[in-house]
Structures are given as C-alpha cells and as structure tokens.
KEKE-3310 file (N, C-alpha, C; in steps of 0.2 Angstrom, whole numbers, plus 5000, padded with zeros to 4 digits):
npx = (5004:5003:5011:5002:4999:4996:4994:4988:4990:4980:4975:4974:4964:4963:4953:4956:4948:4940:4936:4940:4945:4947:4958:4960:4962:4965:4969:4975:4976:4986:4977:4964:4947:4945:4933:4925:4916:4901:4889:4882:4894:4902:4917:4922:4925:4935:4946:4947:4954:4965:4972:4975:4984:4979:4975:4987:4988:4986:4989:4996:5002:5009:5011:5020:5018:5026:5036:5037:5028:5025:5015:5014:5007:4993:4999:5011:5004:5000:5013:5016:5010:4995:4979:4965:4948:4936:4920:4916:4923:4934:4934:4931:4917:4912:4924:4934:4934:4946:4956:4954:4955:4971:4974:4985:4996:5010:5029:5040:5037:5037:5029:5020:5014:4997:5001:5013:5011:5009:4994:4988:4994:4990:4975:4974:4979:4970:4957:4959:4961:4951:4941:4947:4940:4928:4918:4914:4918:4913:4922:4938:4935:4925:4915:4915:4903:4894:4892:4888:4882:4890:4900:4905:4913:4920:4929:4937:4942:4949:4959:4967:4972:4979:4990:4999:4992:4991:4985:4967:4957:4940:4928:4912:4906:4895:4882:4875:4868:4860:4852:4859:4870:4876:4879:4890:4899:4901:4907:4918:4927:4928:4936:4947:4952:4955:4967:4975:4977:4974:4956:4950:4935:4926:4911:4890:4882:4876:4874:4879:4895:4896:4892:4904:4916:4929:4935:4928:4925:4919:4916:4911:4907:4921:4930:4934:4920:4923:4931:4929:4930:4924:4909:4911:4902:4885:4875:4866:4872:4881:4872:4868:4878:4883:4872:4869:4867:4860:4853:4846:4839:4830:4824:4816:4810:4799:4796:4783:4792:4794:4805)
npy = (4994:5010:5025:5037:5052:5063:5059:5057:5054:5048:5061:5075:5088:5102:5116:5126:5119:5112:5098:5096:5087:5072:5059:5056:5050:5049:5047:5051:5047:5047:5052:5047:5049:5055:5053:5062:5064:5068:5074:5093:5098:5087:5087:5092:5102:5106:5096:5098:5111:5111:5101:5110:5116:5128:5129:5122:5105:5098:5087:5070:5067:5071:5067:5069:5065:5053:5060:5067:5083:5098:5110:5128:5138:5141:5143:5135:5124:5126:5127:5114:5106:5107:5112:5121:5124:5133:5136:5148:5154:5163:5174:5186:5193:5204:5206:5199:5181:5177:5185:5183:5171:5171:5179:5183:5177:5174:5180:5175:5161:5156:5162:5175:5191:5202:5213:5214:5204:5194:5198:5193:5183:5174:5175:5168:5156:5153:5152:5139:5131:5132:5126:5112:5108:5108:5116:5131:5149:5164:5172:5176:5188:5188:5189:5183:5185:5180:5169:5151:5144:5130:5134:5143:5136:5127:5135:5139:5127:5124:5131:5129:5116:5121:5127:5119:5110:5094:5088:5089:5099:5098:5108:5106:5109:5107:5109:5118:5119:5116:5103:5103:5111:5102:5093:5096:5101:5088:5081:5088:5086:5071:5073:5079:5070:5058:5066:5061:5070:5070:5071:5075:5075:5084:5081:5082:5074:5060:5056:5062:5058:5046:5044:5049:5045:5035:5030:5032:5039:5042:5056:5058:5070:5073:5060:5046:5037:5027:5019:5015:5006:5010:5001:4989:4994:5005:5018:5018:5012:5021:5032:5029:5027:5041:5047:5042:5027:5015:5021:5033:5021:5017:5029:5031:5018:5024:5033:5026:5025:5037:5043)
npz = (5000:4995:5002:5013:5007:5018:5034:5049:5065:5080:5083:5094:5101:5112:5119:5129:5146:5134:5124:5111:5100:5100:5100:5086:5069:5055:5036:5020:5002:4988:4974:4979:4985:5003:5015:5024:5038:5048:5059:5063:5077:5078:5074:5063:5056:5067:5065:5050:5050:5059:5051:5040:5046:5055:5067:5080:5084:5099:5106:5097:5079:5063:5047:5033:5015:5023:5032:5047:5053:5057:5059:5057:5052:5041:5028:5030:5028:5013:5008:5009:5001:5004:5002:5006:5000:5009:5012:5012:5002:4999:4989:4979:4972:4962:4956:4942:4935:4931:4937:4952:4952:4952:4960:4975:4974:4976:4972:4976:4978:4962:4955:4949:4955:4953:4949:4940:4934:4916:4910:4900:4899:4909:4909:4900:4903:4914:4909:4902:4913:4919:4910:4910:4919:4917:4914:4904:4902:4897:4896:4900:4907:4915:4929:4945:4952:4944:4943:4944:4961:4959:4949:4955:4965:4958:4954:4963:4968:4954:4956:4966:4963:4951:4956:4963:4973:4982:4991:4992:5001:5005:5012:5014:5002:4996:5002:5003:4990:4974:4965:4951:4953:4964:4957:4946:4954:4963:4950:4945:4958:4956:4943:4949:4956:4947:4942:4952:4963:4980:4989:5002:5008:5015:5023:5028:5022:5016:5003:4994:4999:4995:4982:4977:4985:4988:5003:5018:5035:5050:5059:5077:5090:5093:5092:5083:5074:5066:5052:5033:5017:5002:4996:5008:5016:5014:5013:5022:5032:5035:5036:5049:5058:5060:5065:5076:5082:5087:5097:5087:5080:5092:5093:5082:5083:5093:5088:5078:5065:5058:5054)
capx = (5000:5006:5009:4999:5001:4996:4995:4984:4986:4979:4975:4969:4965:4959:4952:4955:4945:4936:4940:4934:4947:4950:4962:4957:4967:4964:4973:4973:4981:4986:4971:4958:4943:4941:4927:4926:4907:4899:4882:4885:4897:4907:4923:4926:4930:4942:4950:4952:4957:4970:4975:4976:4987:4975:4975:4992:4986:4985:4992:4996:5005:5006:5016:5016:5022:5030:5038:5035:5031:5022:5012:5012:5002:4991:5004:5015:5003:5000:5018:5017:5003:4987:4974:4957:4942:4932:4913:4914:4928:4938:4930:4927:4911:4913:4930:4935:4937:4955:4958:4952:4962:4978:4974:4986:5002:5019:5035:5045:5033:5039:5022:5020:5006:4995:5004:5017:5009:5008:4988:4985:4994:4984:4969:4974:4980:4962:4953:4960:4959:4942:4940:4949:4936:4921:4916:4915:4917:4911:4929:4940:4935:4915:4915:4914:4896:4889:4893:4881:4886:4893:4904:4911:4919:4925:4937:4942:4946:4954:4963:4970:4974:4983:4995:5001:4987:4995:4977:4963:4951:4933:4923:4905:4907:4888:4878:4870:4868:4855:4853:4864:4875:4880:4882:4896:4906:4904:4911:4925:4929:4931:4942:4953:4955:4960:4972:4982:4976:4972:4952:4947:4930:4919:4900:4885:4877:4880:4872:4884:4899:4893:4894:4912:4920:4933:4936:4922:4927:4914:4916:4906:4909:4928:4930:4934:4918:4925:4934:4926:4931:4918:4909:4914:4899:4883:4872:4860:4874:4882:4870:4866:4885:4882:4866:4868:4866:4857:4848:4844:4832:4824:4820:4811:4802:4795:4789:4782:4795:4794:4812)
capy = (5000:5016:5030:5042:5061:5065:5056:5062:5050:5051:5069:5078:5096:5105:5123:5124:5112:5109:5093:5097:5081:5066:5057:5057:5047:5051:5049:5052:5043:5049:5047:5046:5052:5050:5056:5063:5064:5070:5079:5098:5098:5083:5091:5092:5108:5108:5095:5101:5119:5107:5097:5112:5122:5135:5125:5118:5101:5099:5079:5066:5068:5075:5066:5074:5058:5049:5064:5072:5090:5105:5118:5134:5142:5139:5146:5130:5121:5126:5124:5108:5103:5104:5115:5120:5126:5134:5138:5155:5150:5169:5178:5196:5193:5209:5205:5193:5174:5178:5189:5181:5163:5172:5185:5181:5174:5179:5181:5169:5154:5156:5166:5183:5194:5202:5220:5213:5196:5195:5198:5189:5173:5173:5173:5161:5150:5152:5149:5132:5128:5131:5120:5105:5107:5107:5126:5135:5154:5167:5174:5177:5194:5187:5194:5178:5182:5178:5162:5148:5141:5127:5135:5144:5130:5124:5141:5139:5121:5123:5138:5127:5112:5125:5132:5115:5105:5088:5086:5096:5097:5101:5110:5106:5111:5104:5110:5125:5120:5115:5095:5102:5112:5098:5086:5099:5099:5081:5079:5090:5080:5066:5074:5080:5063:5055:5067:5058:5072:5065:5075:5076:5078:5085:5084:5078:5072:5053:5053:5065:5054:5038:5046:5048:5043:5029:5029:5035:5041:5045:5058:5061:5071:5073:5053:5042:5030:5022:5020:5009:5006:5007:4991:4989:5001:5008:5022:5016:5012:5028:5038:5028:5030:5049:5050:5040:5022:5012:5030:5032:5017:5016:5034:5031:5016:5025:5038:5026:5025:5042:5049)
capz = (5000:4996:5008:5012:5009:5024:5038:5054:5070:5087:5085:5098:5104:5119:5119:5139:5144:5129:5121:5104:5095:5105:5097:5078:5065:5049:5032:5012:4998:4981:4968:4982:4988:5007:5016:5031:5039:5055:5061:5068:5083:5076:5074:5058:5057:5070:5061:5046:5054:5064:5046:5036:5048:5058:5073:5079:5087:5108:5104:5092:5076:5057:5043:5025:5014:5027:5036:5054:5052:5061:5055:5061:5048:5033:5023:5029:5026:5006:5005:5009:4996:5006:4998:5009:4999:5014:5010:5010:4995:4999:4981:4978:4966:4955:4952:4937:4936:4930:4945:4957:4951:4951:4968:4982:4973:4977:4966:4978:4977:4956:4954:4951:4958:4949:4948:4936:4928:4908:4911:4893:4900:4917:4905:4894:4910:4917:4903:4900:4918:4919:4902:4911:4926:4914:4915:4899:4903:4892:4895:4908:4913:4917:4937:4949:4955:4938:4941:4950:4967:4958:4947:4962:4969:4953:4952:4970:4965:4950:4956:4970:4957:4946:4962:4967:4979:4983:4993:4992:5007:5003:5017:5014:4995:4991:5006:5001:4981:4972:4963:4945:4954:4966:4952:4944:4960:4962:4944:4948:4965:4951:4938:4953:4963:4943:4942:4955:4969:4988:4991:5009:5007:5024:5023:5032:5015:5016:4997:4992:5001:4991:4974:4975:4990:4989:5009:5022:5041:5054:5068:5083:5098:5092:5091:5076:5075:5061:5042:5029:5010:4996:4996:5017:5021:5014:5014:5028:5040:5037:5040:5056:5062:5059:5066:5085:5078:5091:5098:5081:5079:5096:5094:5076:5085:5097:5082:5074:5062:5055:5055)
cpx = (5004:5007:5008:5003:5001:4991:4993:4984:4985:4980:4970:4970:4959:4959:4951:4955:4939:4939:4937:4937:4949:4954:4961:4964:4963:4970:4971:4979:4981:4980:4965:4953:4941:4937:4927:4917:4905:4894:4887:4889:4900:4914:4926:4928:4936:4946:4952:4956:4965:4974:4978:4981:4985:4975:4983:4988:4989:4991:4993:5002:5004:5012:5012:5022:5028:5033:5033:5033:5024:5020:5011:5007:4998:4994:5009:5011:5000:5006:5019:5014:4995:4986:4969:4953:4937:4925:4911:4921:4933:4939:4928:4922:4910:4919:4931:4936:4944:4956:4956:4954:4968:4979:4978:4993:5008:5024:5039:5043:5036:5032:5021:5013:5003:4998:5008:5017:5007:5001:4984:4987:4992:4979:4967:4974:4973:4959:4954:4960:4954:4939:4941:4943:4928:4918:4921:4913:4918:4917:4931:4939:4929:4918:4913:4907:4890:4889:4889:4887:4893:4899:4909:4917:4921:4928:4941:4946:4952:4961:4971:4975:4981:4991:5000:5000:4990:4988:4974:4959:4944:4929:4917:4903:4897:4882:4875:4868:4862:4859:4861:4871:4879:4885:4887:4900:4907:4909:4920:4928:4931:4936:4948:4956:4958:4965:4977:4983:4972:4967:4952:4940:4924:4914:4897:4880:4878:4879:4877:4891:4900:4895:4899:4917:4923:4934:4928:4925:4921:4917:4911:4908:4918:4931:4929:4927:4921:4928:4932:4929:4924:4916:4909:4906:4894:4880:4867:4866:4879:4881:4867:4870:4884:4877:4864:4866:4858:4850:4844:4836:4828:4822:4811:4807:4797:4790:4785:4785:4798:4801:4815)
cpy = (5006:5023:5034:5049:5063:5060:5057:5056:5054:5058:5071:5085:5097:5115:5125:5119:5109:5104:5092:5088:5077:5060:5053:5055:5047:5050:5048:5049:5047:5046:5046:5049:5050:5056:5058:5067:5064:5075:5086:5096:5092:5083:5092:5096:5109:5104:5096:5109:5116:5104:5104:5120:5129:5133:5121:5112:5102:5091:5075:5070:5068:5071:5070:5070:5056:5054:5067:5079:5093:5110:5123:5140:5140:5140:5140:5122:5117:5124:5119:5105:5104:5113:5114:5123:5128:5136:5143:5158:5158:5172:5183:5194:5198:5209:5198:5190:5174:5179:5186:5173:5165:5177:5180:5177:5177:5174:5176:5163:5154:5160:5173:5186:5199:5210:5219:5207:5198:5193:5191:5183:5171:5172:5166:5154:5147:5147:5142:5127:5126:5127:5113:5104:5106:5112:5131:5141:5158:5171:5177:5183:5193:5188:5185:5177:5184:5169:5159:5145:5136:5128:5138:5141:5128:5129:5140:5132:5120:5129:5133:5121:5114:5125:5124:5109:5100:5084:5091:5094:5102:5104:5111:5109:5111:5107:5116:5125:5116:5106:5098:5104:5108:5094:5090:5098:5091:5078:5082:5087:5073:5066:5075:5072:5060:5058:5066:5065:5070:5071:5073:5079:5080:5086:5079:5075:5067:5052:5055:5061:5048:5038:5045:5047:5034:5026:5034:5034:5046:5048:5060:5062:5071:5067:5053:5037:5024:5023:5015:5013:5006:5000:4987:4991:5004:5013:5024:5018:5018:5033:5034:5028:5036:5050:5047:5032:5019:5017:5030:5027:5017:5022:5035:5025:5019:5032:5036:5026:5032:5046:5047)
cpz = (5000:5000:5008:5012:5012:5028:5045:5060:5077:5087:5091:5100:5107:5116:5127:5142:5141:5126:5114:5096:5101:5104:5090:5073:5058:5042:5025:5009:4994:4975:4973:4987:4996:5012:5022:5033:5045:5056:5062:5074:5082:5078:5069:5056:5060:5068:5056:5047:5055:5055:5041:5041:5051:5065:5074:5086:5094:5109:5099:5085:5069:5053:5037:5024:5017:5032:5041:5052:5057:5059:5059:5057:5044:5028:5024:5027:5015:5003:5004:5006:4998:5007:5002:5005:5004:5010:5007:5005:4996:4991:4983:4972:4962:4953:4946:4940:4937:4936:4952:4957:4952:4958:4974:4980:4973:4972:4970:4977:4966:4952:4954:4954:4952:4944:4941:4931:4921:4910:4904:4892:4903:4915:4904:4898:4913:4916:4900:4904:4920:4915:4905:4915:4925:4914:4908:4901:4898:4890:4902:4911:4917:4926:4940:4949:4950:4937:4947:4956:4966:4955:4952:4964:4966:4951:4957:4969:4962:4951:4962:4967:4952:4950:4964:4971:4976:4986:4994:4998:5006:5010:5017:5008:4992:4995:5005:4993:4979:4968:4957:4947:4957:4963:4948:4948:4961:4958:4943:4953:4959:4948:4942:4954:4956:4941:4948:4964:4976:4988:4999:5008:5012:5020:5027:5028:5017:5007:4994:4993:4995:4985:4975:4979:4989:4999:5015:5028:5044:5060:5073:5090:5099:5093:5085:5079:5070:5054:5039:5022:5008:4998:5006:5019:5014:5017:5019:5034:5039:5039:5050:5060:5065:5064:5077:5084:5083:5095:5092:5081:5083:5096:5086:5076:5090:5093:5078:5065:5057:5053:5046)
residu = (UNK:UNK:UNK:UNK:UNK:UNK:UNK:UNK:UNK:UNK:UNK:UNK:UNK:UNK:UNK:UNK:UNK:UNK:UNK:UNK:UNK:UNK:UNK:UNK:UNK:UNK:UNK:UNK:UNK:UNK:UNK:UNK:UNK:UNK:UNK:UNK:UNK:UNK:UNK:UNK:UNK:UNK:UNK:UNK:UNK:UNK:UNK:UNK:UNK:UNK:UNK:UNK:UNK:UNK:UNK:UNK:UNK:UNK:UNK:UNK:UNK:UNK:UNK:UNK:UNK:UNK:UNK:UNK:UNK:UNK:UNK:UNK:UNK:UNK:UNK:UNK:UNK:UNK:UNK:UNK:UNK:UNK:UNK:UNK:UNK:UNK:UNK:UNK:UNK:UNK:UNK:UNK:UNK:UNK:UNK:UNK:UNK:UNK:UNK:UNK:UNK:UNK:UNK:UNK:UNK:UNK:UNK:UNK:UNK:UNK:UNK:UNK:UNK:UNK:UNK:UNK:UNK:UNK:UNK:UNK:UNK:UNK:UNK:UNK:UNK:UNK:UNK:UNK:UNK:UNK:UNK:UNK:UNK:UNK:UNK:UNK:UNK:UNK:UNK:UNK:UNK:UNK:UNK:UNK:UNK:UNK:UNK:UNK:UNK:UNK:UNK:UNK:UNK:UNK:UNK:UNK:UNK:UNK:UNK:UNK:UNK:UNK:UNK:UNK:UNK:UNK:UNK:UNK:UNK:UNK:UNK:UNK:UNK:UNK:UNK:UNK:UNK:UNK:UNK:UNK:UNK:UNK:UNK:UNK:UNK:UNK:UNK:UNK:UNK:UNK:UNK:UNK:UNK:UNK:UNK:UNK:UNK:UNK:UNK:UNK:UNK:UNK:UNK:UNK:UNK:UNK:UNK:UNK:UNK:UNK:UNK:UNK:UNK:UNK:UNK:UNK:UNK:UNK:UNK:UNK:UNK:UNK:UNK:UNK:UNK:UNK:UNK:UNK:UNK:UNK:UNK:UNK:UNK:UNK:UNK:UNK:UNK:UNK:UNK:UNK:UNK:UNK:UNK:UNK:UNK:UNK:UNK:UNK:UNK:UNK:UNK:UNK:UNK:UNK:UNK:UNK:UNK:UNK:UNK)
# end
C-alpha cells in the first residue's frame, strides 16, 4: 500500500477544557477520495482547521508523505501541498474569474502577483483551467458572481489544482447547492482525485459521500467511529454511524417510524 500524503494520528485538541478532538486518526492517499462525515458539533472543522494548519494540534502527530512535520500556519501548510476550499471560498464577486484565480500569489513561490503578471497569459491559463474542470466561461474577465454556486467552487478548486494542491480538502462544497450544481462539484471532485490528487471531502450528505467517496470516516463528539472502504459500508449504515446508531432506531420506534 502506498503511503499516504498525509497522515493524521491520534490527534487531539483541547480549547481549555474543551476537548473538541479526542484522538482522531485520519489519512489520504494519492488518487483518492476519502470522506470525512459528521452531524454539527462533530469536529470536523476543528479537524480540518488542525489538518490544514490554523490549529496547531493539543496531541498526536502529522506526517506529510512519510515525514513528521508542524504547521504553524496555513501558509505552511500550502507549501506543503494541502489546499482547503472553505465555504465562504475567499472571492470578491465583481472582480473577474481571471483575477480572482491568480489574487494572492507571490513572486517567491515562482508566481508573480498580479501588479506585474503577463495579464494575457493569466487569461489564457484560466481559461483552459476552467475547460479541464468542465466550465465553459464566456471569458476570463466574466466577474465571479455571475457564476452559480457550483461553478464557484470549481474556480476555487481549479485555482487550488493549478498552484500546486497535493490534497485538496473540501469543506462542505455541496451543502447549500441546488441538485445540477452539486452534480458539477461532484464531477469536479472526480476529475481532481483522477488526476492523481488526495480530496478530503467534509460533509453531512451521506448521498453526496457515496457518489464519490473511495474511503468514508465517521466523527462524533471529536471521536473516530469508524473507516470503511467502498463496498465495506453503505448508505443506511452511514448515515446511522452519523446520526447515533442504536439511539437512532429506538427513537424512530417510538415515532412510529417516522424519521
């Protein structure tokens, strides 16, 4: 088996005495989609915060392919390959697509910024990113928030794809979109993982997961309940991992079955 790009054991972190991760082992392969799933209050956020460098872990330990390492920032953690997509995807909406894939690059990473970039190859680079991602744009100056939810996150994607990402971490990418937009981002989430990069995909879908999840990881209460492979693990007993298992049913006998 090959070894993970990153590599997340026995993690844990305290906010005081909040114990918001309680020793959470997590990790991502090259080429694979793996899932990571949990109601509110989970922790999934604090673990991806924790994985992607905004959080330095309370316990446990971080390899990035094979190697120990420490993040003190999310700036060490992009260097490193890992790409977050947050929700609120960091877009200015009357600014171009172009501008808005290229906003934030420095001249020392081999990237220039935008004061000095050849504007007509930042375009052109776009414009054919966006192509690989499945998003025909009318051209690269189209202002972001002319574009639907879905295309959204295929610029922040492709943007992140373009720079570098080794793995990209999805943070709830599907959960405010409508059925065609989903089905965009999901396809995107496919083209990435066959290009040979590790997703991390957070959501509270299960049907969302199922589509294109190779690996699935349950958290609850800052606890691992579990890892299954495709195949290992349907959609039923996912979502009753998620949802309080045993709780779960005898609450939906005593309704009647209703839930």
């Amino acid at each position: 088996m090959t070894t993970p790009i990153v590599d997340m054991r026995n993690i844990k972190k305290h906010f005081g005495h909040v114990i918001a991760l309680n020793g959470v082992s997590f990790d991502v392969r090259a080429g694979e989609c793996h899932c990571l799933l949990g109601d509110n209050g989970a922790g999934k956020s604090t673990f991806i915060k924790t994985m992607s460098g905004v959080f330095r872990p309370s316990e446990g330990e971080m390899r990035v392919e094979g190697k120990p390492v420490i993040f003190e920032s999310p700036r060490d953690a992009m260097t490193a390959g890992i790409a977050t997509v947050y929700q609120d995807l960091a877009m200015i909406p009357l600014m171009s697509v172009s501008r808005n894939f290229w906003m934030g690059r420095e001249p020392e990473k081999g990237i220039w910024p935008l004061r000095t970039l050849d504007l007509a190859k930042a375009d052109a680079i776009t414009m054919t990113e966006m192509r690989k991602m499945g998003i025909n744009l009318r051209g690269p100056d189209q202002a972001v928030g002319t574009l639907s939810g879905g295309e959204r996150q295929t610029v922040a994607i492709a943007r992140a794809v373009y720079f570098g990402a080794k793995v990209l971490i999805l943070d709830e990418p599907t959960s405010a979109l409508g059925v065609r937009q989903t089905a965009n981002v999901l396809g995107t989430i496919d083209r990435v993982r066959k290009q040979g990069i590790g997703v991390v995909f957070i959501t509270h879908n299960v049907r969302h997961a199922m589509a294109v999840g190779d690996r699935f990881t349950v958290l609850n209460r800052g606890q691992t309940l579990g890892t299954a492979l495709r195949g290992e693990v349907d959609a039923p007993g996912l979502q009753d991992m998620m949802a309080g298992g045993q709780e779960l049913a005898d609450l939906e006998g005593s309704l009647g079955g209703t839930i």
